[in-house]
C-alpha positions, 0 to 999 in steps of 0.5 A: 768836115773836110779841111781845103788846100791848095789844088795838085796834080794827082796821078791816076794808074788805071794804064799801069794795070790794064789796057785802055784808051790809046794803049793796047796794053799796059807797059813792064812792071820796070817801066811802071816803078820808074813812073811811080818813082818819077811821080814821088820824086816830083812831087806828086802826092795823090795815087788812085787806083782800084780793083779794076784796073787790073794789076795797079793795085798790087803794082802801087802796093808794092812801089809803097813798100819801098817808101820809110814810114815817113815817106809813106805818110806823105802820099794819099792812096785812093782806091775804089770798089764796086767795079771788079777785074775779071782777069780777062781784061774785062770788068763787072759791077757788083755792089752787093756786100760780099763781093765789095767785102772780098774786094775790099780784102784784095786791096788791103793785102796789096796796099795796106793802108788806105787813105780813101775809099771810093765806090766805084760805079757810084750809080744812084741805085748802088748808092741806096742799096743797104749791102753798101751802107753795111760795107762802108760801116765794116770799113769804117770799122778797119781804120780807113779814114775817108770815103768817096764815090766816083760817079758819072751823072748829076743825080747820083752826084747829089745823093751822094753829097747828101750822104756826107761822103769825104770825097767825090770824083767825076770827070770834068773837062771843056769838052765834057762838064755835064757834071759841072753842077756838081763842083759849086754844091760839093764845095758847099757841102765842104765835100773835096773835089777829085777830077778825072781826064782834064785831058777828055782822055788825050782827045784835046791833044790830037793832031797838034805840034809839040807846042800847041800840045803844051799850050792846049794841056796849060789852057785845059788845066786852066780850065778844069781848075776853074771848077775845082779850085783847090780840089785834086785834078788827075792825071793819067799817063804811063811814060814819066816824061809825059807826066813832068810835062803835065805837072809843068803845064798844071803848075803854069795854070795854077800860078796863072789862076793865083795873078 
């Protein structure tokens, strides 16, 4: 059983590790540690990462091996497999137990603790296939304290409710919440929430001024927060000034949401 808290601002780092969405490459790896630092510094507490997102894993990993233990043990590292890095900029999905078990191994050498393991690409079929059950008993077996799956439809959703994992991960935004069935019934099931592109990936921020973009961030943090109450909510940008920006925005929604 999981215990609840208050929701926060999580940061995901699939843009330090490969290209996507509006950014055609990912930026140097001194700006990546000055974001991560920034991150820490404000209080940001969740990191989530995975394997294919190219070089995040290792990039996070070695940011962590600057923190005392003490720091360390104040930040929750998520990471996922299932969905693989090729090395080329282009991904695979493969659930059978030997790749998610190598896969597993990388992400212990570039993170060394783990606090949550998420299957990736958590599709209905994945989730019944017997390689994964035997995977997640091997780490369960390695000390990692909590697991999750990250899907993209209703039906894998709910199987994975009924599997008992600690987490599950979706997107959920005003332009996107198909999966919106899905946060009253993992709630009930004492599941925690983790919500991904509250932002529909930059998309609600187009063509807007600097202060409609403020206020359209705010409104669309206050809606995701709705749904997912006091679950994690991340956020994904490389630049630090961004990211203080939407941890302002996020904060305002959260004390507008406690009046």
């Amino acid at each position: 059983m999981t215990s609840r808290f208050d929701a926060q601002l999580g940061l995901g780092l699939v843009g330090i590790g490969r290209a996507w969405g509006a950014h055609t490459a990912p930026p140097p790896e001194n700006e990546v540690r000055r974001l991560l630092e920034t991150a820490f510094t404000l209080g940001v507490k969740v990191f989530d990462t995975a394997p294919a997102y190219g070089t995040s894993e290792r990039l996070l990993g070695a940011f962590l091996r600057t923190l005392t233990r003490e720091e360390r043990e104040g930040v929750f590292v998520a990471t996922k497999f299932g969905e693989h890095w090729n090395g080329d900029g282009t991904t695979r999905v493969d659930h059978s137990y030997e790749a998610l078990m190598r896969s597993l191994d990388d992400s212990v050498e570039h993170l060394r603790d783990i606090d949550l393991l998420q299957v990736h690409k958590a599709s209905s079929e994945a989730l019944q296939n017997s390689d994964l059950k035997w995977a997640l008993e091997a780490a369960q077996a390695m000390d990692i304290p909590q697991f999750g799956a990250s899907v993209s439809d209703v039906e894998a959703g709910r199987l994975a409710i009924g599997m008992g994992f600690h987490w599950l991960q979706f997107p959920y935004n005003r332009q996107n919440n198909a999966l919106a069935a899905l946060l009253p019934e993992a709630r009930a099931a004492d599941i925690r929430l983790m919500t991904n592109r509250p932002l529909a990936t930059g998309a609600m921020l187009a063509d807007r001024s600097p202060e409609a973009r403020a206020e359209a961030t705010r409104e669309a943090y206050a809606f995701v927060l709705e749904g997912n109450p006091d679950g994690v909510v991340l956020g994904g940008t490389t630049d630090p000034a961004h990211l203080e920006a939407n941890l302002r925005a996020f904060n305002e929604a959260l004390a507008l949401g406690e009046r």
